[in-house]
C-alpha positions in Angstrom: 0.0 0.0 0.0 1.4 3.5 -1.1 1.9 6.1 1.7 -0.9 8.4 0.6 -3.0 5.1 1.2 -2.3 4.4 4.7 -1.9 8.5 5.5 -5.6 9.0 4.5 -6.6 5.6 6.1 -5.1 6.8 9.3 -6.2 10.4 9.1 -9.9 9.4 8.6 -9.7 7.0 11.6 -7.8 10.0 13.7 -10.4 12.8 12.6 -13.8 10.3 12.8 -14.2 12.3 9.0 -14.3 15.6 10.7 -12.8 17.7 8.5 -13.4 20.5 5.8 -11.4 19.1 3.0 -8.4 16.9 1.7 -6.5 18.5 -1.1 -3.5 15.6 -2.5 -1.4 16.2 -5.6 0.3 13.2 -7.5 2.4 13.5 -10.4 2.3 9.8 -11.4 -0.8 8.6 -13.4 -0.3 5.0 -12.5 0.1 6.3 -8.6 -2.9 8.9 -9.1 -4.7 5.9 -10.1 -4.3 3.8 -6.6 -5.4 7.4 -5.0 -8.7 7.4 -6.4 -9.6 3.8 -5.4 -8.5 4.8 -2.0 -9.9 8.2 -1.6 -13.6 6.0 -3.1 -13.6 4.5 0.0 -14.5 8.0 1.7 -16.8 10.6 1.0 -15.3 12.2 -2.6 -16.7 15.7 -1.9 -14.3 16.1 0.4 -11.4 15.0 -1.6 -10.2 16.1 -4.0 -7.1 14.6 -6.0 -4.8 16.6 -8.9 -2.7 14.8 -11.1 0.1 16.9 -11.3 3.0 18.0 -9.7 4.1 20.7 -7.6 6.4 23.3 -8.5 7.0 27.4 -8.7 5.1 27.3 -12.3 3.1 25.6 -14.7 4.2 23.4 -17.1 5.6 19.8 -17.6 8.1 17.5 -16.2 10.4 14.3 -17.0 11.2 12.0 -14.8 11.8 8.1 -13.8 12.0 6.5 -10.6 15.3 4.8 -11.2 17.8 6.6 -13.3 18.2 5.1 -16.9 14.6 3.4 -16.7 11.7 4.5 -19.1 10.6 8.4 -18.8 7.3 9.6 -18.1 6.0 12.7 -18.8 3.6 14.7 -16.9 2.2 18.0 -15.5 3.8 20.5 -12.6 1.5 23.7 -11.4 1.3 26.0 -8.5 -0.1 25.2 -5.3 -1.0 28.3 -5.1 -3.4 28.1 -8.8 -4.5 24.8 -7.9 -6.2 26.0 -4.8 -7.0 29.5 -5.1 -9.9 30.4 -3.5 -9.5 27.5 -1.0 -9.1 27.5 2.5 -6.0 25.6 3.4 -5.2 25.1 7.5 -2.5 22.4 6.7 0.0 21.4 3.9 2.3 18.1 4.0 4.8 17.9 1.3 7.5 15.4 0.1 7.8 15.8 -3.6 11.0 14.4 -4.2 13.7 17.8 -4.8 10.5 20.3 -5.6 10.3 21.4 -2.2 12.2 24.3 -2.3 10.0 25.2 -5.1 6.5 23.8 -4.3 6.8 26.5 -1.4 7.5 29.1 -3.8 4.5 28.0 -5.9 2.6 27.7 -2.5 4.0 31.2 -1.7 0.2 33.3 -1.3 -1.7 30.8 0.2 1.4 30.2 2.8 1.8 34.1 3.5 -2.6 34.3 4.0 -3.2 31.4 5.6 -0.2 30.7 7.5 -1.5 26.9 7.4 0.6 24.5 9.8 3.3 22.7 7.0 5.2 19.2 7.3 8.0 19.6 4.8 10.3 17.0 4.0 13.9 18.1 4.7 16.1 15.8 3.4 16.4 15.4 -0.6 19.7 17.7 -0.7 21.8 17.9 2.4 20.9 21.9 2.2 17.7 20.7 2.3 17.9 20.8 6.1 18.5 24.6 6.1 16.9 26.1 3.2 13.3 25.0 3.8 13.2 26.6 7.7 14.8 29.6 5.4 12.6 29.8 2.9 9.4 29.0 5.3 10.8 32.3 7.6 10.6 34.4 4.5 7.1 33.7 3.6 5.8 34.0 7.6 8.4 34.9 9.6 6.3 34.0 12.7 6.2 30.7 12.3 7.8 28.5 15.0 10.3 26.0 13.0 11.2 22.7 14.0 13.1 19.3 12.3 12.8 15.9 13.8 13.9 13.1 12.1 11.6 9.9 12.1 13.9 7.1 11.2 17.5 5.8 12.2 18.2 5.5 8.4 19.4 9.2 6.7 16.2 10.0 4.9 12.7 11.1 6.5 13.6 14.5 8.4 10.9 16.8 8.1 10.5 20.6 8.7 7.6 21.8 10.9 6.5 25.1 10.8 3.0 26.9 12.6 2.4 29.9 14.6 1.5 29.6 18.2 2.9 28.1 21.4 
């Protein structure tokens, strides 16, 4: 089971489906594919899925998952186009490098809505300072913290929200 898969599964048992909205990107058709027969399991008006990427603009992306394998093709937009006009309280990201540049795309709604972010922090060693940096320059309120979740060198995540 993909990690969006048991994220939602747990959320939905954690929030009893109390909750306004969930709002999940995937670049992958073949992924965004497995979303949808998870997210039918729950009540579809209150997700809703994009298949595309996340970035600082609009347009399209190569990739593969294993250097030197077959490349795939697909669509990158803002965060901040995809969900304009929506009210957003919380934003988890791992996106695999785009980070740095999902935030930028994510730069208005962040700076409005200050919503609380989880944002992974370890793709690039610099990783682990220039997401707190970039996060501080969109709401320099928030309260920045990194914990790392697993004895192996990935899975360090920033957290950032405003309040005690």
């Amino acid at each position: 089971m993909r990690t969006f898969n048991c994220q939602v599964d747990k959320f939905m048992q954690v929030t009893g489906g109390q909750f306004g909205a969930i709002y999940s990107f995937e670049l992958d058709s073949e992924i965004f594919r497995e979303l949808e027969e998870t997210a039918n399991k729950y009540d579809r008006e209150k997700i809703l899925l994009i298949n595309s990427g996340v970035s600082d603009e609009n347009d399209r992306v190569e990739y593969s998952y294993v250097q030197g394998k077959e490349k795939h093709t697909e669509h990158i937009t803002t965060i901040d186009e995809a969900l304009k006009g929506k009210k957003v309280t919380f934003i988890k990201m791992d996106v695999e490098t785009f980070e740095i540049k999902a935030l930028k795309g994510a730069e208005h709604i962040i700076a409005k809505q200050k919503p609380k972010l989880s944002i992974s922090a370890y793709h690039y060693l610099s990783d682990l300072w220039e997401v707190p940096i970039t996060i501080k320059k969109l709401v320099p309120e928030y309260r920045i913290y990194l914990r790392h979740h697993s004895p192996a060198v990935w899975d360090t995540d920033c957290y950032a929200y405003i309040g005690d």
